[in-house]
N, CA and C atoms of all chains as a GROMACS GRO file, in nm:
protein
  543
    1UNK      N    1  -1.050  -0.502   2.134
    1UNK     CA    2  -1.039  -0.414   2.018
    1UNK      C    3  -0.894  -0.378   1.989
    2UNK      N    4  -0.836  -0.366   2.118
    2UNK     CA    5  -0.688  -0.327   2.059
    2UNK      C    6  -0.577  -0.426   2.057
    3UNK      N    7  -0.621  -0.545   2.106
    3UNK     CA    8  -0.561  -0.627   2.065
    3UNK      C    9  -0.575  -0.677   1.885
    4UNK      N   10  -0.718  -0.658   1.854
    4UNK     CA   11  -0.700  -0.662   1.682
    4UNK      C   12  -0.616  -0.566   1.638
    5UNK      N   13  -0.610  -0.453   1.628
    5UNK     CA   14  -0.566  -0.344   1.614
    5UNK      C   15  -0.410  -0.409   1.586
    6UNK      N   16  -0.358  -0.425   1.689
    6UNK     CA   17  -0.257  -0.472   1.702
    6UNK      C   18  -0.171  -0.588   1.606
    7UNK      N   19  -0.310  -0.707   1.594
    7UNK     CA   20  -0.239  -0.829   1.498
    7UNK      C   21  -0.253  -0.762   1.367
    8UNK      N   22  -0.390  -0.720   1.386
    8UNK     CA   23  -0.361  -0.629   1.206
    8UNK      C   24  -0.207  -0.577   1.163
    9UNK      N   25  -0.167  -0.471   1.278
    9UNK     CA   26  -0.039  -0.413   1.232
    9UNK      C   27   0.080  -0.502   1.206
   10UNK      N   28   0.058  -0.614   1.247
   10UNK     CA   29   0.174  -0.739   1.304
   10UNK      C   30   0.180  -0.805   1.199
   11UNK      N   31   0.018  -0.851   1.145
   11UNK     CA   32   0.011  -0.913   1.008
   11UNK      C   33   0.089  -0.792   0.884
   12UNK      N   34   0.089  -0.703   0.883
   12UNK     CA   35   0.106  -0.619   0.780
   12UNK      C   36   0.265  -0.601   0.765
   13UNK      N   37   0.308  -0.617   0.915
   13UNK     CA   38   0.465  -0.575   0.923
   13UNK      C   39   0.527  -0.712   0.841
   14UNK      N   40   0.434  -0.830   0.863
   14UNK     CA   41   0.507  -0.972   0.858
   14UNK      C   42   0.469  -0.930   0.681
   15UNK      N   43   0.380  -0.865   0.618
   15UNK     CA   44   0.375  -0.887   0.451
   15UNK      C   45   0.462  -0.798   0.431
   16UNK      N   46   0.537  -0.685   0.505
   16UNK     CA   47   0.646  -0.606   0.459
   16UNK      C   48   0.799  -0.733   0.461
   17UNK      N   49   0.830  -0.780   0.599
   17UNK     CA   50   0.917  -0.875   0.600
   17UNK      C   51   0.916  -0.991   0.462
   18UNK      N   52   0.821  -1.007   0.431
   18UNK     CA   53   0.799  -1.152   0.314
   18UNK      C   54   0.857  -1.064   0.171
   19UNK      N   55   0.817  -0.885   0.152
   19UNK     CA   56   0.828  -0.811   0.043
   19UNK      C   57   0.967  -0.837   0.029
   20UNK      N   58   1.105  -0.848   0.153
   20UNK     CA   59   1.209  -0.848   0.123
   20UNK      C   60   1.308  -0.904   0.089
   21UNK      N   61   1.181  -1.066   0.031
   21UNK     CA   62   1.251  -1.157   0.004
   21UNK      C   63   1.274  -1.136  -0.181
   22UNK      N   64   1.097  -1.050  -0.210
   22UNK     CA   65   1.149  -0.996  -0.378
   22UNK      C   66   1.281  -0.890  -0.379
   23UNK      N   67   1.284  -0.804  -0.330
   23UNK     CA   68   1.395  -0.720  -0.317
   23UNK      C   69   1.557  -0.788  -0.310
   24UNK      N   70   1.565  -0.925  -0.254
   24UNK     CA   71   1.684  -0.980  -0.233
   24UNK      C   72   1.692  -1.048  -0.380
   25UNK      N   73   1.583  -1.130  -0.430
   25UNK     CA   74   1.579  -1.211  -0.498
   25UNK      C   75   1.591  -1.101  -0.695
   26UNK      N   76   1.519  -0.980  -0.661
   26UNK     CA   77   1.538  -0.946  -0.798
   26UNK      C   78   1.436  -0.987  -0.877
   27UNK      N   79   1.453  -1.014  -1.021
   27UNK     CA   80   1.586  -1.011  -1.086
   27UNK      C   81   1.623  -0.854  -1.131
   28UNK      N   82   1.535  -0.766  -1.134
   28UNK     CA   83   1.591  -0.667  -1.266
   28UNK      C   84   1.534  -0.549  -1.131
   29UNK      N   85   1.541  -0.450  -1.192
   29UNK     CA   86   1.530  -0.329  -1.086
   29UNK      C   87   1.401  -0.283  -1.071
   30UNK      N   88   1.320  -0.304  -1.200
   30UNK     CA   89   1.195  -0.287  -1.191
   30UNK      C   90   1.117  -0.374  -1.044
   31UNK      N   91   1.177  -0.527  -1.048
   31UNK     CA   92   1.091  -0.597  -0.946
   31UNK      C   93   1.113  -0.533  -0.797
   32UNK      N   94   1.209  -0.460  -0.775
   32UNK     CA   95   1.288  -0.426  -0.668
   32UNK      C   96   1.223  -0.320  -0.611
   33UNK      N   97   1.155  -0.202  -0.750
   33UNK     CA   98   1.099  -0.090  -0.702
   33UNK      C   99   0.966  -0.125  -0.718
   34UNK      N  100   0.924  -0.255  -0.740
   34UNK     CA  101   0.783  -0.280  -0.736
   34UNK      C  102   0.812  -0.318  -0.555
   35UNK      N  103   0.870  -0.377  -0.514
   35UNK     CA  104   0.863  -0.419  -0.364
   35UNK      C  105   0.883  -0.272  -0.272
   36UNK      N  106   0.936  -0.180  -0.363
   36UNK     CA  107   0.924  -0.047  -0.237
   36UNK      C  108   0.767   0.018  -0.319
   37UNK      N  109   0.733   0.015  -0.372
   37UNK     CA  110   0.556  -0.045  -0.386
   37UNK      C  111   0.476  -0.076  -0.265
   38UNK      N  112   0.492  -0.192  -0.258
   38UNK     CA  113   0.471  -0.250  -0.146
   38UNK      C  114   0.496  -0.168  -0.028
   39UNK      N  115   0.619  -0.164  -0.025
   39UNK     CA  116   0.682  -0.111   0.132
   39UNK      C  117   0.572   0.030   0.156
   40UNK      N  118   0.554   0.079   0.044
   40UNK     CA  119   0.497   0.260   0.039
   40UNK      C  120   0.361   0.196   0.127
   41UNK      N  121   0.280   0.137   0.032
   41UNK     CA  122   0.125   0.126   0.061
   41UNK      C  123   0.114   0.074   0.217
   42UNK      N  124   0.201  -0.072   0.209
   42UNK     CA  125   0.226  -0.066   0.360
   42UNK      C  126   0.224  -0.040   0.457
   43UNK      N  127   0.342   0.073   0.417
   43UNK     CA  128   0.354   0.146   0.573
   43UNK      C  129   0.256   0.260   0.586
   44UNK      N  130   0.175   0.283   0.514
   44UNK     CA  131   0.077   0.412   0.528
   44UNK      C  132  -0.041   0.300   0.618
   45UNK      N  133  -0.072   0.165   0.582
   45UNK     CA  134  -0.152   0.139   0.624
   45UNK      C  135  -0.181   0.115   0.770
   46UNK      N  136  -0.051   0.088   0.802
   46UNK     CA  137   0.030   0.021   0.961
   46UNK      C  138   0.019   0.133   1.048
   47UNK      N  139   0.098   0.262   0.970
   47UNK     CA  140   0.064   0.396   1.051
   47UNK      C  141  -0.047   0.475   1.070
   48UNK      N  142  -0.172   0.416   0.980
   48UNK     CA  143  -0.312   0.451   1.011
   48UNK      C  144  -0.355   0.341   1.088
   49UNK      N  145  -0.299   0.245   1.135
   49UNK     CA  146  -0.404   0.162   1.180
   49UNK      C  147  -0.285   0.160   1.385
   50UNK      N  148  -0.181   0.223   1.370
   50UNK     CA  149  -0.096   0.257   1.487
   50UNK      C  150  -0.166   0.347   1.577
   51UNK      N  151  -0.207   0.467   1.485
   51UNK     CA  152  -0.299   0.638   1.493
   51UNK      C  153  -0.395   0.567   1.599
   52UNK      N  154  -0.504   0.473   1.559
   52UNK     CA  155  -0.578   0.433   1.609
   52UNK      C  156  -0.559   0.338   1.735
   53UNK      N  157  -0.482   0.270   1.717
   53UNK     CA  158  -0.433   0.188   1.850
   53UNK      C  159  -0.380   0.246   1.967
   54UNK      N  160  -0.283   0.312   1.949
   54UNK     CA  161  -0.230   0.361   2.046
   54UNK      C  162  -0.256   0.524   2.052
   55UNK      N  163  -0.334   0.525   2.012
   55UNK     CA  164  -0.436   0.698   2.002
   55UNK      C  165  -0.311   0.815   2.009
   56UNK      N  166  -0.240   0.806   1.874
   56UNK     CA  167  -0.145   0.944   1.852
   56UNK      C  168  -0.177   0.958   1.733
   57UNK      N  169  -0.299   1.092   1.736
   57UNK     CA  170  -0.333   1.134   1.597
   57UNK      C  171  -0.216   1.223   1.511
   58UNK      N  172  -0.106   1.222   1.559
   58UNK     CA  173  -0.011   1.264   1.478
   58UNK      C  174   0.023   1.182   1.417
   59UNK      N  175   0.014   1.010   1.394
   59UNK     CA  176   0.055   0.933   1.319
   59UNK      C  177  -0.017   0.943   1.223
   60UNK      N  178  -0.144   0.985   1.228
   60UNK     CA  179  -0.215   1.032   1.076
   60UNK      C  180  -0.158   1.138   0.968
   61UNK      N  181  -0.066   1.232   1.067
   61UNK     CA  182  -0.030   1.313   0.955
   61UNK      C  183   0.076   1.274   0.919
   62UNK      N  184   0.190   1.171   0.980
   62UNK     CA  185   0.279   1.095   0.943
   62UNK      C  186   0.270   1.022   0.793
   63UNK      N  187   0.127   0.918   0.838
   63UNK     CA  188   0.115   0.875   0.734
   63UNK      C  189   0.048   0.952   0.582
   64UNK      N  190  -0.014   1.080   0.550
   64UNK     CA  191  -0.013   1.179   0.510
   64UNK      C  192   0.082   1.192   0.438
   65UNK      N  193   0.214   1.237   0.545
   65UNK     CA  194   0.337   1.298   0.391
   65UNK      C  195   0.400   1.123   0.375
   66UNK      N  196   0.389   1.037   0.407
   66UNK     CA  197   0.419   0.958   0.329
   66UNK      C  198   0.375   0.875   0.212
   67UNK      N  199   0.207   0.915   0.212
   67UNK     CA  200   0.149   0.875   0.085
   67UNK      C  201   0.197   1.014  -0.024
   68UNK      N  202   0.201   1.120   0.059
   68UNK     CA  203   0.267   1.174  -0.115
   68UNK      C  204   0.366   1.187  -0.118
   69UNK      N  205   0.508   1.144  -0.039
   69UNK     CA  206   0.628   1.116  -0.106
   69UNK      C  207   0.609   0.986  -0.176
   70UNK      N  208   0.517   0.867  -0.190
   70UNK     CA  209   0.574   0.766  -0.209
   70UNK      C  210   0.544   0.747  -0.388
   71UNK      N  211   0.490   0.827  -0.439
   71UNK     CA  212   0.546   0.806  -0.596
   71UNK      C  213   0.680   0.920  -0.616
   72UNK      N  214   0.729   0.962  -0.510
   72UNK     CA  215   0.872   1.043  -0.554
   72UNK      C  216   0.970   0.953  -0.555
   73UNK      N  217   0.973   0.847  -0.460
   73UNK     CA  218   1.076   0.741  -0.507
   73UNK      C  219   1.099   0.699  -0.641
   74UNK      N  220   0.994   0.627  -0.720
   74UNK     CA  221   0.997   0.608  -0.801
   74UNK      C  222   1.025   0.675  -0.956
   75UNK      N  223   0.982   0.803  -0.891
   75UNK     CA  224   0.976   0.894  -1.012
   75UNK      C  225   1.160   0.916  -1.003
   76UNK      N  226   1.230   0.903  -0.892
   76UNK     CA  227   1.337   0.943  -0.864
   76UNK      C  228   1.423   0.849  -0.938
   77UNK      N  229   1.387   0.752  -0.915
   77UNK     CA  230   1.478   0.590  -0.947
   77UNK      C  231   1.474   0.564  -1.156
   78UNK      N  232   1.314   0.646  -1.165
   78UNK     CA  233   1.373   0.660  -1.300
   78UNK      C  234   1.351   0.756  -1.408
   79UNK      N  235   1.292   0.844  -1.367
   79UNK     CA  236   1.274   0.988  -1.439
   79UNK      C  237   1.131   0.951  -1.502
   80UNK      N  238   1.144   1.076  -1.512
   80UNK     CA  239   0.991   1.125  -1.561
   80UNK      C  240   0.997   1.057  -1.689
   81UNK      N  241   0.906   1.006  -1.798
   81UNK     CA  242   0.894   0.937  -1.915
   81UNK      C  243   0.937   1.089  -2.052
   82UNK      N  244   1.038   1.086  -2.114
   82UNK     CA  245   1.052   1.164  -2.213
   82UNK      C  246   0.953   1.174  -2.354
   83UNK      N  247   0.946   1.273  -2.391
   83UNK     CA  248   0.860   1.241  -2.578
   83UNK      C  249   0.810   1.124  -2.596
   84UNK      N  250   0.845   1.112  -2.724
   84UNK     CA  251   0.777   0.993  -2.766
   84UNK      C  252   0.895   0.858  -2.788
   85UNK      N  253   0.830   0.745  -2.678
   85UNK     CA  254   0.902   0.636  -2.709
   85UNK      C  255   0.753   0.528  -2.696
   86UNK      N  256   0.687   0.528  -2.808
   86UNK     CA  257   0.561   0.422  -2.821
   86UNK      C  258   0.646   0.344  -2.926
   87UNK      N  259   0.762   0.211  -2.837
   87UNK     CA  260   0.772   0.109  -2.939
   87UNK      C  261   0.792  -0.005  -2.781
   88UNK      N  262  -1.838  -0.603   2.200
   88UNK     CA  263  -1.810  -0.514   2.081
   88UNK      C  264  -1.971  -0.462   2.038
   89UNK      N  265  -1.936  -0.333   1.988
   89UNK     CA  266  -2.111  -0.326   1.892
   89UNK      C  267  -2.115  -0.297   1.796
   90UNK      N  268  -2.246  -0.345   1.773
   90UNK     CA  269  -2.270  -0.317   1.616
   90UNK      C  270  -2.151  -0.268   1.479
   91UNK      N  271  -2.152  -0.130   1.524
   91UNK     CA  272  -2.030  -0.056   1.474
   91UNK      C  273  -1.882  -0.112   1.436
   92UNK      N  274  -1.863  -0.164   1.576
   92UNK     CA  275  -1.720  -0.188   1.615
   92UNK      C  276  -1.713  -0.388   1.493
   93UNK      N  277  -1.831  -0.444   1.482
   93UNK     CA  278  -1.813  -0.616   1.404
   93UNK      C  279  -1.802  -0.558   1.292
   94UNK      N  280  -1.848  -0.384   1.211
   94UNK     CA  281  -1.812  -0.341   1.112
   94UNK      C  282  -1.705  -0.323   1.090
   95UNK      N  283  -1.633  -0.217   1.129
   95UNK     CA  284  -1.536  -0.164   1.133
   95UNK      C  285  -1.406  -0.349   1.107
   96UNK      N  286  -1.394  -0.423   1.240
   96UNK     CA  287  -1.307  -0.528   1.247
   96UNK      C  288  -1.376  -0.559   1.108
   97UNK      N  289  -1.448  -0.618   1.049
   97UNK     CA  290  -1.472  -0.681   0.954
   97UNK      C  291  -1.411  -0.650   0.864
   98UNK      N  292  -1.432  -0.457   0.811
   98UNK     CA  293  -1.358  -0.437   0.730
   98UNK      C  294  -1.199  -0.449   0.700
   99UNK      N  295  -1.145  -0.414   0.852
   99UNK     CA  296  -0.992  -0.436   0.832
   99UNK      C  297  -0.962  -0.563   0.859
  100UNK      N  298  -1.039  -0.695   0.845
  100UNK     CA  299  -1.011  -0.828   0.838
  100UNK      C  300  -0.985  -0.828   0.694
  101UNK      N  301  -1.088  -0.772   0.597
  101UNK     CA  302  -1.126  -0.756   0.460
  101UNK      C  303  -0.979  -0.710   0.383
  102UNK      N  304  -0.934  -0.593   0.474
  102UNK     CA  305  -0.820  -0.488   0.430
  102UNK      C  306  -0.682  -0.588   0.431
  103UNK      N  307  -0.656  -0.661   0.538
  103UNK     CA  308  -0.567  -0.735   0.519
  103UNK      C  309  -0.555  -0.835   0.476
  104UNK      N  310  -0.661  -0.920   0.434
  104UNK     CA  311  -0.687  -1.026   0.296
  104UNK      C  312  -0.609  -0.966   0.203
  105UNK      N  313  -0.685  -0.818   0.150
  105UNK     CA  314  -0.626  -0.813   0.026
  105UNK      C  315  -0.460  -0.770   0.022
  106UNK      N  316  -0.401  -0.692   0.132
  106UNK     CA  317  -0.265  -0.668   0.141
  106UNK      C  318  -0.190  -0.847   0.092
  107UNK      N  319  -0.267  -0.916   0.217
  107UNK     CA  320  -0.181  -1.072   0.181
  107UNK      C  321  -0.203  -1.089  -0.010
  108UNK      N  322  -0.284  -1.079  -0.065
  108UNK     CA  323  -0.293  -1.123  -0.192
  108UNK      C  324  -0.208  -1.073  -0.270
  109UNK      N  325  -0.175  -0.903  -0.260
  109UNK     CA  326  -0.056  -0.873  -0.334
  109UNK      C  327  -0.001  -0.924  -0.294
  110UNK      N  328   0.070  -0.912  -0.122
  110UNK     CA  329   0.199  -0.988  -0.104
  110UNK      C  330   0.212  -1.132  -0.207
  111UNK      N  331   0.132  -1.202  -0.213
  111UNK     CA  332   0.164  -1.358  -0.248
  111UNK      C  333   0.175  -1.344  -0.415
  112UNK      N  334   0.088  -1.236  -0.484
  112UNK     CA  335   0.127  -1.223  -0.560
  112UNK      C  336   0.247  -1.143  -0.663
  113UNK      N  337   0.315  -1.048  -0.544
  113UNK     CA  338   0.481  -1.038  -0.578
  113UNK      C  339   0.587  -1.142  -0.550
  114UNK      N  340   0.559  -1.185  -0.500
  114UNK     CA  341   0.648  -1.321  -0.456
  114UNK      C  342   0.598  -1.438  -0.516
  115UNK      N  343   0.483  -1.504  -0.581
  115UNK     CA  344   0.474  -1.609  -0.670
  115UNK      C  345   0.482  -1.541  -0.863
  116UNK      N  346   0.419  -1.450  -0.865
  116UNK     CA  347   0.404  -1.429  -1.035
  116UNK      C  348   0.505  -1.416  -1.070
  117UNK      N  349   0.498  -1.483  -1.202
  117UNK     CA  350   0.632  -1.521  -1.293
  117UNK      C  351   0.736  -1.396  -1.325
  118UNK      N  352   0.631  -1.313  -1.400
  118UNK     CA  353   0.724  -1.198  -1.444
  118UNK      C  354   0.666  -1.049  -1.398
  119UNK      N  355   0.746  -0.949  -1.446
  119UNK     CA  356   0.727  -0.784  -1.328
  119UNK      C  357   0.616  -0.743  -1.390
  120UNK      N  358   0.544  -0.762  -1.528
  120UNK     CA  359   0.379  -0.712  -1.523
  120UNK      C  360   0.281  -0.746  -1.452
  121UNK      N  361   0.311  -0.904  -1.444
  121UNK     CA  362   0.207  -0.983  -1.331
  121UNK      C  363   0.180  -0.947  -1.225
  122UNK      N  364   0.324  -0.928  -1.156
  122UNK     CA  365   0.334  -0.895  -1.034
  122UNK      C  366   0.310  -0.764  -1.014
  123UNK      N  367   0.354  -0.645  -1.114
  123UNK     CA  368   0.272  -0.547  -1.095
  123UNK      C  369   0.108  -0.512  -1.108
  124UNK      N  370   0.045  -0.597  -1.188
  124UNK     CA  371  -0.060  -0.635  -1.164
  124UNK      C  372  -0.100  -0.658  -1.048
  125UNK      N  373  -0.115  -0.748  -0.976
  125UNK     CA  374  -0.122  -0.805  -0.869
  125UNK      C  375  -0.122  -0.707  -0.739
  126UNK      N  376   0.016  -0.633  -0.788
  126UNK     CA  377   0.070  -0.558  -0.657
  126UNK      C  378  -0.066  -0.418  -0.628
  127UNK      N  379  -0.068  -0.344  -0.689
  127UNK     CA  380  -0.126  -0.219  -0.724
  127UNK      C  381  -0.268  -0.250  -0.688
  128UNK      N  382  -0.353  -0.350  -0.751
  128UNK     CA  383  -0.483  -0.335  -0.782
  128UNK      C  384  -0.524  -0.364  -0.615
  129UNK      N  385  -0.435  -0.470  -0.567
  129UNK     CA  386  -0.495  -0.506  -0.425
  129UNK      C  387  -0.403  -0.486  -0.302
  130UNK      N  388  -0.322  -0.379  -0.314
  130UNK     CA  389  -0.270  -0.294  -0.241
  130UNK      C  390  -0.350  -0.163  -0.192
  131UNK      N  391  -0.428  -0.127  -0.330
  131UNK     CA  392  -0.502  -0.022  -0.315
  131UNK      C  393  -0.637  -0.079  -0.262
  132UNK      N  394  -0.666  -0.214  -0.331
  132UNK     CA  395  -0.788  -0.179  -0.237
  132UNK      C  396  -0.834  -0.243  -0.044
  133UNK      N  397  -0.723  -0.272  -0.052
  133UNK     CA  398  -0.671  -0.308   0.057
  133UNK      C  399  -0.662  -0.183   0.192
  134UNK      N  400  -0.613  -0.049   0.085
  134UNK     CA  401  -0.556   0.034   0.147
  134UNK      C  402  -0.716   0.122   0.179
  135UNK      N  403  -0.741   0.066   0.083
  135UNK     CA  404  -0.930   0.145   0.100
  135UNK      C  405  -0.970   0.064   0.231
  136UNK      N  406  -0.980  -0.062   0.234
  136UNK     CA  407  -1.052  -0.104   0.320
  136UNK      C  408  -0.985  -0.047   0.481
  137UNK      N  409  -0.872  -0.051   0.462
  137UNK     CA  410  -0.795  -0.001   0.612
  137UNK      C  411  -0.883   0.076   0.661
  138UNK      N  412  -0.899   0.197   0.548
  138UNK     CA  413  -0.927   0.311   0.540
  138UNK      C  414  -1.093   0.355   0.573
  139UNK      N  415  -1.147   0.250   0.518
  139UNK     CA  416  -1.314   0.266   0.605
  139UNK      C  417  -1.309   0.204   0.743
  140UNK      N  418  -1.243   0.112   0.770
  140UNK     CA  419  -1.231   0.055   0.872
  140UNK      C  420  -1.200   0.119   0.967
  141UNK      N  421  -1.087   0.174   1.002
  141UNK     CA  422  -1.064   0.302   1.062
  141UNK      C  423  -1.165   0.424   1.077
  142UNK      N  424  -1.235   0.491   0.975
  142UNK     CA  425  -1.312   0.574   0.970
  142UNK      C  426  -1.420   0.520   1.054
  143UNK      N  427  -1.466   0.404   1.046
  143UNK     CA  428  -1.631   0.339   1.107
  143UNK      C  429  -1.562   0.346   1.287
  144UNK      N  430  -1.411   0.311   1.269
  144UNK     CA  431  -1.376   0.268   1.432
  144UNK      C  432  -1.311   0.411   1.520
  145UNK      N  433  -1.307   0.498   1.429
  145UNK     CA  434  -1.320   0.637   1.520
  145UNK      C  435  -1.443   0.719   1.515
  146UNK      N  436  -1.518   0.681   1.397
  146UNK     CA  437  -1.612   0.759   1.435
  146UNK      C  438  -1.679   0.937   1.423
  147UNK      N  439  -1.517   1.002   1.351
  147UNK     CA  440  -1.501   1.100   1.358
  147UNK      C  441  -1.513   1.156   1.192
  148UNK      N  442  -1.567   1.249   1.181
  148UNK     CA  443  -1.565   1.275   1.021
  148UNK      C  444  -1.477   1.389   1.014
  149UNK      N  445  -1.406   1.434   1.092
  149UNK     CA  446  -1.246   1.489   1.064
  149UNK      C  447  -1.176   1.359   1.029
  150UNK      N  448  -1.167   1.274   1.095
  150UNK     CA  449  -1.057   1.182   1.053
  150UNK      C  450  -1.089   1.066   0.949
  151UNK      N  451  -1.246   1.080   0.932
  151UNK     CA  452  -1.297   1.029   0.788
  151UNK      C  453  -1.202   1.097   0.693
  152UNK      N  454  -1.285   1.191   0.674
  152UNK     CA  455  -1.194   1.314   0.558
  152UNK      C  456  -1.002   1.283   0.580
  153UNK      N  457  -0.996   1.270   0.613
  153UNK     CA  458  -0.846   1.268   0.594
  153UNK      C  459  -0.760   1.138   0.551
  154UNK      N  460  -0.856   1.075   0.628
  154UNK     CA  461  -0.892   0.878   0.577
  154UNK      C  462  -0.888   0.880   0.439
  155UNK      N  463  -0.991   0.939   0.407
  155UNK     CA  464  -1.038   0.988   0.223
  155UNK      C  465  -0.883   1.046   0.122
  156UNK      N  466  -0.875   1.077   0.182
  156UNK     CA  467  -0.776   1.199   0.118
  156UNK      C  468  -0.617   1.095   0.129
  157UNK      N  469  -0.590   1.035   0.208
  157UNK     CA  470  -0.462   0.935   0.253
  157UNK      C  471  -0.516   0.842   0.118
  158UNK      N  472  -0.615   0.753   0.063
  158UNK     CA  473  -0.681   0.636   0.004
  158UNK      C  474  -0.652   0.724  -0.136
  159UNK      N  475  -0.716   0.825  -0.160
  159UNK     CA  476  -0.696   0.895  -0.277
  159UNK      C  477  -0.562   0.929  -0.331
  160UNK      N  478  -0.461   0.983  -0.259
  160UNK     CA  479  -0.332   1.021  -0.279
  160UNK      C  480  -0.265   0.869  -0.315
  161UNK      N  481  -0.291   0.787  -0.209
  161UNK     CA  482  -0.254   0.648  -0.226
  161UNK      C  483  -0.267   0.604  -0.302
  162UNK      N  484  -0.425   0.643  -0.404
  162UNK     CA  485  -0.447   0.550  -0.564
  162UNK      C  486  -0.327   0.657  -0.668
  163UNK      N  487  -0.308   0.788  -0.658
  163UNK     CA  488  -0.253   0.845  -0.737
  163UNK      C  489  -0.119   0.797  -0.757
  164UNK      N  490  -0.065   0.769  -0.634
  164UNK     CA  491   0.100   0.744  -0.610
  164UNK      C  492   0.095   0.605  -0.697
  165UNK      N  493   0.033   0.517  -0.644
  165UNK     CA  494   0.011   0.365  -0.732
  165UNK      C  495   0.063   0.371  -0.862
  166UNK      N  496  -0.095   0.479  -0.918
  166UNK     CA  497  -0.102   0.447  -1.024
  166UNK      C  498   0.047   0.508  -1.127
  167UNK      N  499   0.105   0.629  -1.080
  167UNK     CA  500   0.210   0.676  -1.118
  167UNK      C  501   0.330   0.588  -1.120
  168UNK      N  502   0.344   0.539  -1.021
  168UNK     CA  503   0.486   0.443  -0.989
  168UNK      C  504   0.441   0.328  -1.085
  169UNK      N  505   0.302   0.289  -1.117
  169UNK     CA  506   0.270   0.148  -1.150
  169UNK      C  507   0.318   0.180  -1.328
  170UNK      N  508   0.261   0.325  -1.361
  170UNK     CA  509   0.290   0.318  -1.486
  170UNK      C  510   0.479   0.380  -1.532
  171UNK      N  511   0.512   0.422  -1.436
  171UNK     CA  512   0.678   0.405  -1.485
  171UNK      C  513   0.769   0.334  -1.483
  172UNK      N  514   0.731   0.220  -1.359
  172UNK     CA  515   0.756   0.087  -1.358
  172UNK      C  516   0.737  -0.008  -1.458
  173UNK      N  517   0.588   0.005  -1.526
  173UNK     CA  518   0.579  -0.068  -1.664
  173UNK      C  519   0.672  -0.061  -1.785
  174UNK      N  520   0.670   0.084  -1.760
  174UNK     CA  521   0.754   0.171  -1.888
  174UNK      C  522   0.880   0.140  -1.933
  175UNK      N  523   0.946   0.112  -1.808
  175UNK     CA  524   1.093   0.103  -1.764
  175UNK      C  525   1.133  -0.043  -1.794
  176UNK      N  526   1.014  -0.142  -1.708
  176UNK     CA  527   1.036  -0.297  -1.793
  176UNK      C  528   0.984  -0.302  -1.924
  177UNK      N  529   0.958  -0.244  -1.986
  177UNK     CA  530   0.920  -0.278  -2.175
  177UNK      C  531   1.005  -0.205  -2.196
  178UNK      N  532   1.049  -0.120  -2.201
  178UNK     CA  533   1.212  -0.066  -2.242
  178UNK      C  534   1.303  -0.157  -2.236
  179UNK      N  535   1.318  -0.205  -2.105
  179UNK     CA  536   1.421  -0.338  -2.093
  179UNK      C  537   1.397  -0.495  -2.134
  180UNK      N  538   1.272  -0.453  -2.199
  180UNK     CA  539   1.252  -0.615  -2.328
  180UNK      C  540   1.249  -0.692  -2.212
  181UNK      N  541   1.182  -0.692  -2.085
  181UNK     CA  542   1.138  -0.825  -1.974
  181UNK      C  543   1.026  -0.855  -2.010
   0.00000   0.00000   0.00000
């Protein structure tokens, strides 16, 4: 059991490693903060599935404040949407 | 293993299918809607499946509930980043 546990997290780290090949590659900034996208959902999943492996239920609350910081990045990188721009 | 436990693995076999599918689909789709497409829809449900999977393999409905609540926050954050991300590339005519 905890050896799955384990490749799960291993597989997940290796789809974070592959994310940083969009981040190198670009092109525009949007694709860049779509890969810390990625990185967000990610790492919440790795650190719920850590919680369980190696039995430190504090990694649950870890992963916790990092699902709700992880639309502050974004909101950070480009502001909140102003009035009206429907063109 | 029992009963329980071919659930539980099953599901987070399930959960990391779909993580790989975004992955392949930020790194093959042409342009940043696609790939935001791609990214979001099966990130999240990916992140669901973790998320029962875990719940079935502890067993615990404290850490259900909180399971719940991580999956939920997780669709909110998505969907927020997914739609200012859009916003930001149609502004920039990509």
């Amino acid at each position: 059991m905890s050896q799955i546990l384990g490749l799960a997290v291993l597989f997940l780290l290796l789809n974070l490693v592959a994310g940083l090949w969009r981040v190198a590659r670009g092109p525009t900034g949007a694709d860049r903060m779509l890969a810390a996208l990625l990185f967000g959902s990610t790492t919440v999943a790795v650190l719920l599935i850590m919680a369980e492996w190696m039995a430190i239920p504090a990694l649950r609350s870890v992963a916790l404040l990092f699902v709700m910081l992880a639309s502050i990045v974004t909101i950070a990188f480009f502001g909140l949407p102003v009035g009206d721009d429907e063109r | 293993m029992s009963g329980l436990e071919w659930v539980g693995v099953t599901l987070l076999i399930a959960g990391c299918f779909f993580y790989l599918a975004g992955t392949i689909g930020l790194l093959r789709f042409g342009d940043v809607h696609s790939r935001l497409h791609a990214l979001t829809k099966a990130d999240n449900l990916g992140l669901m499946l973790v998320c029962a999977a875990l719940a079935v393999l502890s067993a615990d409905w404290r850490i259900a509930a909180l399971l719940v609540l991580v999956w939920l926050l997780g669709l909110l954050a998505a969907t927020v980043s997914a739609h200012l991300i859009a916003r930001h590339a149609r502004r920039d005519g990509d």
